[in-house]
C-alpha positions in Angstrom: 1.1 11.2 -4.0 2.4 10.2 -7.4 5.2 7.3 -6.1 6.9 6.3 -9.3 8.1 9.2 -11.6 8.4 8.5 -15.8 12.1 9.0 -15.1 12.6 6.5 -12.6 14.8 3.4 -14.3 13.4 0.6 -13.1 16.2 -0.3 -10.5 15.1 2.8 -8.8 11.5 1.4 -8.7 12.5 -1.4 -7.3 14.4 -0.5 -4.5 11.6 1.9 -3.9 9.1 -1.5 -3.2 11.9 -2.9 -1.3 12.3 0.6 1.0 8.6 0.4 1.2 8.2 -3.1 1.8 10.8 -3.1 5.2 9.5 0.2 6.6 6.0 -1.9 6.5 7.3 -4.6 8.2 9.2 -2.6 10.8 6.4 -0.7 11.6 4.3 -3.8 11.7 6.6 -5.8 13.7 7.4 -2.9 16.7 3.1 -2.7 16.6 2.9 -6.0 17.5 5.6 -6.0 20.6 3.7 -3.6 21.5 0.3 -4.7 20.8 1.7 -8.2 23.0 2.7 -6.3 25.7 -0.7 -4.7 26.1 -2.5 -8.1 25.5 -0.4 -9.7 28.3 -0.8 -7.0 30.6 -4.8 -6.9 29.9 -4.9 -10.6 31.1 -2.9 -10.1 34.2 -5.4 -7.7 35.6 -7.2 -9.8 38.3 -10.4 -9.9 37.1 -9.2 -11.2 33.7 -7.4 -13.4 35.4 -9.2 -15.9 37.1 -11.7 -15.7 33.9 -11.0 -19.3 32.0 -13.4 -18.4 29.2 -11.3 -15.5 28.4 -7.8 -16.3 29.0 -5.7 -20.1 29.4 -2.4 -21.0 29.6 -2.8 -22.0 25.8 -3.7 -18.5 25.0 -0.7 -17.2 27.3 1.7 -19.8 25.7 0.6 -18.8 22.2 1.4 -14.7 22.9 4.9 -15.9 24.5 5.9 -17.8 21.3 4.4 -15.1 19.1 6.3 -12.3 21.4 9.3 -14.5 20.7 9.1 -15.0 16.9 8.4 -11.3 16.3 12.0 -10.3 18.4 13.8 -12.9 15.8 11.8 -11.3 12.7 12.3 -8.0 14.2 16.6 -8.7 14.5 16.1 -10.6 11.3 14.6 -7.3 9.5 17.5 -5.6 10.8 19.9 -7.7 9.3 18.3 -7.9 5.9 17.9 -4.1 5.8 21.9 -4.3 6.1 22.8 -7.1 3.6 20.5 -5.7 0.7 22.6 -2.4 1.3 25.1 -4.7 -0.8 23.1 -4.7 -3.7 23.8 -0.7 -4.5 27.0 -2.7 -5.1 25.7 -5.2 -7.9 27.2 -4.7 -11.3 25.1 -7.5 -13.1 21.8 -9.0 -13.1 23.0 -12.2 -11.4 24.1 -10.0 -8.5 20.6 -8.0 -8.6 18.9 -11.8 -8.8 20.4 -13.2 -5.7 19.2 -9.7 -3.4 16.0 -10.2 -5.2 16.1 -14.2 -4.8 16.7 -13.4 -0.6 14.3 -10.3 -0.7 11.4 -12.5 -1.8 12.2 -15.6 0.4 12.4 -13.3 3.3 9.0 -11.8 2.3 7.4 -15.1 2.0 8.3 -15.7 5.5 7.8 -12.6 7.1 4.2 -12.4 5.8 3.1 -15.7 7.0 4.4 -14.4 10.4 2.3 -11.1 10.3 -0.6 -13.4 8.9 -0.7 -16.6 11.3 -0.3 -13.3 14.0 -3.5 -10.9 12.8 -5.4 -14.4 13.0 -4.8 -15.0 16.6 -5.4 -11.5 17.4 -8.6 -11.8 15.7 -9.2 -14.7 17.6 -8.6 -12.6 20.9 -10.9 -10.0 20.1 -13.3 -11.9 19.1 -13.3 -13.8 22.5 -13.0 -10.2 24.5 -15.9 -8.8 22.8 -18.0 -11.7 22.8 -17.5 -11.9 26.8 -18.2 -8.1 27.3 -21.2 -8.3 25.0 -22.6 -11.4 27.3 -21.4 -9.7 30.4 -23.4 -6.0 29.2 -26.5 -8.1 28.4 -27.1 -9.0 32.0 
């Protein structure tokens, strides 16, 4: 699929990266509520429980504040999405500067989120698979 077209002014381009760039991070973001949910519920089973090699209440406390900061980033996503509708309004380059200015702040932030979030999860199936691979060896 051949995104950009030799006709495409480079406004057009860009709001194509930003379109692209929330539509990631929406899809991202309502994966990880769900991804959160399944986590929590996995470690509420009984048998996962009352394992403290698998789960702790530092493990638990981390998912809540992670479950927490993706529902502001998620509401915050919204929000952007409406505000940079203003910039179909800009008649300048100062105008398009202070979208773009936001645009990249929020993406700063946002990714740093998703990041410090794949990590943890990595650290969680890491720790799953390294207790089913010692439990399977028996």
């Amino acid at each position: 699929m051949n995104l950009l077209k030799k006709f495409y002014s480079q406004d057009t381009i860009q709001h194509q990266f930003l379109d692209r760039d929330i539509k990631l991070w929406r899809e991202e973001l309502e994966g990880i509520e769900e991804e959160i949910i399944f986590l929590k519920n996995f470690f509420e089973i009984p048998e996962n429980k009352t394992n403290p090699e698998l789960i702790s209440n530092k493990l638990m406390l981390k998912l809540n504040v992670k479950q927490l900061e993706n529902a502001v980033f998620l509401s915050r996503l919204n929000n952007f999405s409406i505000k940079l509708e203003g910039m179909n309004e800009c008649d300048d380059i100062q105008c398009e500067t202070f979208y773009f200015n936001d645009f990249v702040d929020f993406k700063i932030h946002i990714e740093s989120f998703l990041s410090q979030y794949r990590k943890l999860k990595k650290t969680i199936f890491l720790k799953i698979n390294s207790l089913s691979k010692n439990e399977n060896s028996f």
